[in-house]
Structure formats: C-alpha cells, structure tokens
C-alpha positions in Angstrom: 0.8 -0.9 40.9 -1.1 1.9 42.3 -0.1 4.6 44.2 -1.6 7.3 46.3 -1.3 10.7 44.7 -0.3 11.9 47.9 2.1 9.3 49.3 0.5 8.9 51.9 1.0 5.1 53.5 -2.2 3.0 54.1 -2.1 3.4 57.6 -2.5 7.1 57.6 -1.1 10.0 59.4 -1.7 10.9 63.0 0.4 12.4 65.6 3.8 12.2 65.7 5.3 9.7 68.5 8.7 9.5 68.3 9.5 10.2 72.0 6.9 9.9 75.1 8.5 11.2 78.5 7.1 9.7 81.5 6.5 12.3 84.1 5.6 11.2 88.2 2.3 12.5 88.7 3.0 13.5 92.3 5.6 16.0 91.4 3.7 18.9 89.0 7.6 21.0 89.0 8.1 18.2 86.9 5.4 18.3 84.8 6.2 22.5 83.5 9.7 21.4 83.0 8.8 18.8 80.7 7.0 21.0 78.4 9.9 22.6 77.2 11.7 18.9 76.8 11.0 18.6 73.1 9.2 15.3 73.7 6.3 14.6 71.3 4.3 14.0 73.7 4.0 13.6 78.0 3.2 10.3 80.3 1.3 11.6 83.5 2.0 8.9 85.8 -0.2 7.2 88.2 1.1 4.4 88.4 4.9 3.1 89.6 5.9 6.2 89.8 4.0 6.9 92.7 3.5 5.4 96.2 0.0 4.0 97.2 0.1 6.7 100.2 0.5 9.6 97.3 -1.9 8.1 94.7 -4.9 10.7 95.3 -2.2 13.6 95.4 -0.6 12.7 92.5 -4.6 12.2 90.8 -5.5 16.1 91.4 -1.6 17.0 90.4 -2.1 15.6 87.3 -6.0 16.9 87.1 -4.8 20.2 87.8 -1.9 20.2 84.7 -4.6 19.2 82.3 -6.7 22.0 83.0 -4.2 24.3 82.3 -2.1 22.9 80.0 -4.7 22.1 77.2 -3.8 22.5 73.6 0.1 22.0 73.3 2.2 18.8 74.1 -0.3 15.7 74.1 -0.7 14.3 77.3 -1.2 10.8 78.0 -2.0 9.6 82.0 -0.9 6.3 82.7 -3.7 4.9 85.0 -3.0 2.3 87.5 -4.1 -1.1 86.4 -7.0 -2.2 86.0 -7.1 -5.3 88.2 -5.6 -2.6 90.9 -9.2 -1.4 92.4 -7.3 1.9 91.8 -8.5 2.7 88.0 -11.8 3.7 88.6 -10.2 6.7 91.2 -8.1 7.8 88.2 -10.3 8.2 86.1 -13.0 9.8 87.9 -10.6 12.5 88.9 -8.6 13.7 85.6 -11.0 12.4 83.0 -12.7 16.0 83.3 -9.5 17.6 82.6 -9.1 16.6 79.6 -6.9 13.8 78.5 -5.6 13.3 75.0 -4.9 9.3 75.6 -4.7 7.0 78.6 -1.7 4.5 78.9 -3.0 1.2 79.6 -0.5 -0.9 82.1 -0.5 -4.2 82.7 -2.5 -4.9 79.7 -4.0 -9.0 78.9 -4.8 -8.4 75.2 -8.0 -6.8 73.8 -10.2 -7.2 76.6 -8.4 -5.4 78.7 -8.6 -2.3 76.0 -12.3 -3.2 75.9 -13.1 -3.1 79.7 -11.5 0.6 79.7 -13.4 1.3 77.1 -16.5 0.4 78.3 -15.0 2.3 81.7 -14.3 5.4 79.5 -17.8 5.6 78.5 -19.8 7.2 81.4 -17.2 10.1 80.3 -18.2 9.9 76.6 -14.6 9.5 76.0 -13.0 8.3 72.9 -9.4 8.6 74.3 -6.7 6.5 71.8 -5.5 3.6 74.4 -1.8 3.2 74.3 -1.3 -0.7 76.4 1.7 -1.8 77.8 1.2 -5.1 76.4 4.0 -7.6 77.7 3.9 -6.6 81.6 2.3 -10.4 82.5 3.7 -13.9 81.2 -0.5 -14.6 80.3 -0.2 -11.0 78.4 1.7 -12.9 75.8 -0.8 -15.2 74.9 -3.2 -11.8 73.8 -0.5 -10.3 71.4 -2.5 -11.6 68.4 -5.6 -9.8 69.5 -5.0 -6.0 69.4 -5.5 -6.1 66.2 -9.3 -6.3 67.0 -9.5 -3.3 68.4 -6.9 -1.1 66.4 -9.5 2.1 66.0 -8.7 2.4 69.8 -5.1 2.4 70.0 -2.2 5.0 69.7 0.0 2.6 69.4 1.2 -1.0 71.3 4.7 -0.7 73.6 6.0 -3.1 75.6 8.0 -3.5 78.9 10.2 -6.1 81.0 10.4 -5.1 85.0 7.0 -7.0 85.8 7.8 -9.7 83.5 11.1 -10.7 84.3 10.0 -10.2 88.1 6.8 -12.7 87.3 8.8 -15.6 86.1 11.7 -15.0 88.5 14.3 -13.7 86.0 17.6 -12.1 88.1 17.8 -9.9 85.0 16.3 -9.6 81.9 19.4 -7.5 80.4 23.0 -8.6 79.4 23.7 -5.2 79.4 22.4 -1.5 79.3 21.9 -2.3 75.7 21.2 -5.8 75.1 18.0 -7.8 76.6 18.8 -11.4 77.5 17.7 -14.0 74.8 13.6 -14.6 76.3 13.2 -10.6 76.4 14.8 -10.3 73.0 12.0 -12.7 71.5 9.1 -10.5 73.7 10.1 -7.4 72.1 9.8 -8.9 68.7 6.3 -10.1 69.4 5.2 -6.2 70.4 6.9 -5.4 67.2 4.7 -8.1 64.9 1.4 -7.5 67.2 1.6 -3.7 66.5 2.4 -4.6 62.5 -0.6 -7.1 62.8 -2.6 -4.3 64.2 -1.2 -1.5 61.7 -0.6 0.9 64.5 2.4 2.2 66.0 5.1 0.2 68.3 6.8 2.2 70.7 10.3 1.1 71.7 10.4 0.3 75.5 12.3 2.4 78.0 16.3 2.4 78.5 16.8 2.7 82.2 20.1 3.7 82.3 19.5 7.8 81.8 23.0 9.0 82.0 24.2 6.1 79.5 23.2 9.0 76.3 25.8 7.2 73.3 24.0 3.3 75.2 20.6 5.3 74.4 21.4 6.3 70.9 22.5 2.7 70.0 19.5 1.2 71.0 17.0 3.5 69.8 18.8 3.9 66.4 18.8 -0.5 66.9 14.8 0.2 67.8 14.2 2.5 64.1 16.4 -0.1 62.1 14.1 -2.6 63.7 11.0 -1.1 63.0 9.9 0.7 65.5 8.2 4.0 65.3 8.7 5.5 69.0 10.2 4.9 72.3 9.3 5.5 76.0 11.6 8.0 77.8 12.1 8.4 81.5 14.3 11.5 81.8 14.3 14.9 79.6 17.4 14.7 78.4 16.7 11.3 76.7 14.1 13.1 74.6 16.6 14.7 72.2 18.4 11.4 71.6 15.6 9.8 71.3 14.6 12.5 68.5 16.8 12.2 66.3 17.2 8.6 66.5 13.4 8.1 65.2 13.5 11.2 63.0 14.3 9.8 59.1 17.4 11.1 57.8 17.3 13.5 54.4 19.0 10.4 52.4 16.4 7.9 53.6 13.6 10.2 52.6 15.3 11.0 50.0 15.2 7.4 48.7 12.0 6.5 50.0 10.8 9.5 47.4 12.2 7.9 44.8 11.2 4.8 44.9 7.4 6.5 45.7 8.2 8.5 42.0 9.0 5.9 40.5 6.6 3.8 40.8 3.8 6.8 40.0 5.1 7.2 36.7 4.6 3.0 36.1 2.0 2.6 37.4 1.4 -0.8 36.1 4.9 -1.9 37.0 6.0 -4.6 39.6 9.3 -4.6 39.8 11.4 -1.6 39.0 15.4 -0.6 39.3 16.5 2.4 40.9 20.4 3.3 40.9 21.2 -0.1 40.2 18.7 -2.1 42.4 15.5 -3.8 42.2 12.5 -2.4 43.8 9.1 -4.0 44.1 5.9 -4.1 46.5 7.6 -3.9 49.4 10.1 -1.3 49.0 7.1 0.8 48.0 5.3 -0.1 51.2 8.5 0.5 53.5 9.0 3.8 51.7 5.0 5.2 51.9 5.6 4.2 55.9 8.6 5.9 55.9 7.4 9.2 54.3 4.2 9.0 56.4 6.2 8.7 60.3 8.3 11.9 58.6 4.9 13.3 58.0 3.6 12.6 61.2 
C-alpha cells in the first residue's frame, strides 16, 4: 500500500475548524471581545441573532469589523436565507469588506450553494460556503448532493431549532446532552453527507452555555463520532470546545505509527502493531487524524 511521503490525508490540509463562535452582528463590543476567545474562527451573524428592525445596523456593524479586522481570526458572516428577500442586502453591504466565508442557513442541498454562488459572482468572490444543511424537513432529501459541489464548501454542519419547529416537535432534546431518537438519525446524515463530500462536519451548537462538563461530553461524543468541529455560541465554550477537537499526544502518537508502519511495507495490507492488526482503514483514519492536527 502506498503512502504519501508526507502523511498528509487525501483530503488535504486547510484551515483549522475546531471551534466557530457565533457572534450577533448588531453588537460590534462583541465582535473585539471575540478576537481574543481562542476560537478558530468567528460567525458574524445576520441572521437569528438579529431582529428584522436591526438587520441594516447589524449589515454595516459587521461591514465595518471586516475592514478593520482583516488578516487574523477568519471570519465567516452568516447571511440571512436566501428565500428571505434579505440576502441580496447582505451581501451587497459586507461583501466589499472582505469576507473569508459565508455561512449558508437554511440550506436545500446543492442548489442552494449554487444560487449563492452564482449570487457571489458580481463580487468575483470565491468565498468557501459553510451550509447549515438540516434546518428544513425537504433539506434532508439534498444530503446526498453536496458532494457535487465540494470545491465550494468549508465544511457541512447541521442544526435542529427550525427543524423540530417545522414538523411540530415539543423538543428535539432528552436532555442538554442527548437529542431525541429522529434528531439523533439527522445528525448522523450531516456526518455521512460531509464524509460523502470529503469535507469537514461541524458538530452543531450546545445551547446550554453555562452547562461546561454537559459541553465537554458532547463535543468529546462529537470527535469520537467523527466530527471535525463544532459551532459555539458563547466564548467560553471555545476553550472546551478546543480541546475536545484537538487530538491527544497518544492518539497522534498511534496514528504515527501506524502511518510508519506502513511506509516501511509499502506493499503490505495488513500489518500488526503492539499486538493488533492494522489495515486500509486504520491507515486512512490515522492520515485524517494527523492532517485535522495539522490543520
């Protein structure tokens, strides 16, 4: 089996994503603060966050932070959806300040990454295009599709409030840290579409802020799982979240190991290490691993 010299996985290395802190777009003390969170990278919110009467406030707060914050923490903006009539206002007003990626809410599947790309381009924009892809029961039916247009994507997340509201759920949560059994089976779609699409899924948000040891179990739950980030909603999630998605020194450890191994048999399918098999896809798990620590 061959290897890359480098050990680097097949779907390359990019910017790290381990934590993205949402920030309300109509409240720029916010925005300074979060600088300093340690978050990988910021959500500049357009959307829920902010009241219709606020949106063109919050459009030249947010304008005004790119323009002066440009070359440190990337800085998403979540634009408002695009079935909203209030897109097109978004981007006209912050796309000249420089954006390093757009979140995409209430995404359908492809076409919707499509149609804000073909928005984007009057700006001659090539912005990675990070959807929210579970926020509508017909969403669901577009998982399969990303994969289609996986050059324009940082990454696929996923989200329940809309949902659960759109099929008349009371909750979609047992508890701070457990999802009720249809929103269990939603977040393992985002997690396959993503895999299907070989980009990055981002855990979804855990509302409850002050529960820190409820976070840690369900992010650590989220990098068991597979995924390779998670949304945050307050800055002192960030740090949690952190370490959660940051590979320990045994597991990278290991993962070099098994990448060592199998450069010196290089025509070798199955190998043991410390008493175990390894084959193909301990190799691939461990390349992955060794590229998110890479970022």
């Amino acid at each position: 089996m061959r290897v890359p010299a480098d050990g680097a996985a097949a779907e390359g290395a990019g910017v790290r994503l381990r934590s993205l802190l949402f920030v309300p777009g109509d409240r720029p003390e916010r925005m300074e603060k979060a600088l300093g969170s340690g978050a990988d990278a910021l959500i500049l919110d357009l959307e829920d966050s902010v009241v219709p009467a606020r949106k063109q406030q919050a459009r030249r707060e947010v304008a005004a932070f790119l323009a002066r914050s440009a070359g440190g923490v990337p800085r998403f903006v979540r634009i408002n959806a695009l079935g909203s009539g209030l897109a097109e206002a978004d981007l006209a007003m912050v796309m000249a300040a420089g954006p390093d990626g757009l979140v995409l809410p209430k995404s359908q599947g492809a076409e919707s990454v499509r149609e804000l790309d073909r928005m984007l381009a009057p700006f001659g924009a090539d912005l990675p295009i990070l959807p929210i892809a579970t926020e509508t029961p017909q969403a669901l039916l577009g998982l399969g599709g990303y994969a289609a247009v996986a050059r324009r994507l940082a990454g696929l997340t996923w989200g329940v409030e809309d949902l659960s509201a759109a099929v008349g759920a009371s909750s979609a949560r047992e508890s701070d840290v457990n999802f009720t059994e249809p929103y269990r089976w939603v977040r393992s779609l985002t997690l396959f579409a993503a895999a299907a699409a070989e980009v990055a899924p981002i855990e979804t948000v855990f509302p409850a802020f002050q529960n820190l040891s409820g976070l840690g179990e369900y992010a650590r739950r989220g990098m068991r799982d597979g995924f390779a980030g998670m949304l945050a909603i307050h800055p002192g999630q960030v740090p949690v979240i952190n370490e959660a998605f940051t590979p320990s020194a045994q597991s990278l450890e290991h993962a070099r190991a098994i990448v060592a191994l199998f450069q010196t048999n290089p025509g070798a399918g199955v190998l043991s290490l410390n008493g175990a098999m390894v084959d193909a896809p301990h190799l691939k798990q461990a390349l992955r691993l060794l590229s998110r620590a890479q970022g």
